[in-house]
N, C-alpha and C positions, 0 to 999 in steps of 0.2 A: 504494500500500500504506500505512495507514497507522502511524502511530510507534507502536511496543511499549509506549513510559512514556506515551502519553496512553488511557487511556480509552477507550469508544466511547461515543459518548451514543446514548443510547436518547432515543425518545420513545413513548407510550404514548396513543392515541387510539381515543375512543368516541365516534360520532358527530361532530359538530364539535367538538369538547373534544378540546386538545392537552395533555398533562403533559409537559413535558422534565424526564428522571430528572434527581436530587439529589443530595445527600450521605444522602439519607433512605431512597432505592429503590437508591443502587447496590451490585452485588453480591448484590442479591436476586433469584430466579427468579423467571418472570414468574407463576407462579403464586402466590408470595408478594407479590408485585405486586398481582395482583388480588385477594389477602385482604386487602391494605391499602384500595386504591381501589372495591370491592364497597361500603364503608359509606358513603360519597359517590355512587356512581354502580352503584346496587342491578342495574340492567339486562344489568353483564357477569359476575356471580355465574355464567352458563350460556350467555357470550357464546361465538363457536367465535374461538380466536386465530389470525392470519396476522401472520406474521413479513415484513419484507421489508428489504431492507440500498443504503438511496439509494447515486446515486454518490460521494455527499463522504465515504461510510463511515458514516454515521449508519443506526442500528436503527431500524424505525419498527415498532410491534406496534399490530397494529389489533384492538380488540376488537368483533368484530362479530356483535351481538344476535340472541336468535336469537327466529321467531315465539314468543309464547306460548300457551295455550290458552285459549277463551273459554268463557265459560258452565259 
């Protein structure tokens, strides 16, 4: 279980691009999350998110793209 006074670190990855959250992202929703990281990494503006929780306790949110339309 992990300690109440620490935290959980999130990490936040689009394809091989890892972010481990900050003093910048913490305590934002990931959606706020991705209106920050959308202007660097335009591709999850409409990515679908999955949530998953490793065993050390850490958040891993995968942003993952979704096809686009051609032509």
């Amino acid at each position: 279980m992990p300690d109440q006074t620490t935290p959980t670190t999130r990490i936040f990855k689009t394809g091989a691009t890892r972010i481990v959250e900050d003093e910048s992202l913490r305590g934002l929703s990931i959606e706020e999350v991705r209106g920050i990281l959308k202007r660097t990494y335009p591709e999850i503006a409409h990515a679908t998110v999955r949530e998953t929780t490793q065993a050390d306790g850490t958040v891993q949110i995968d942003f993952l793209p979704q096809p686009g339309k051609k032509g």
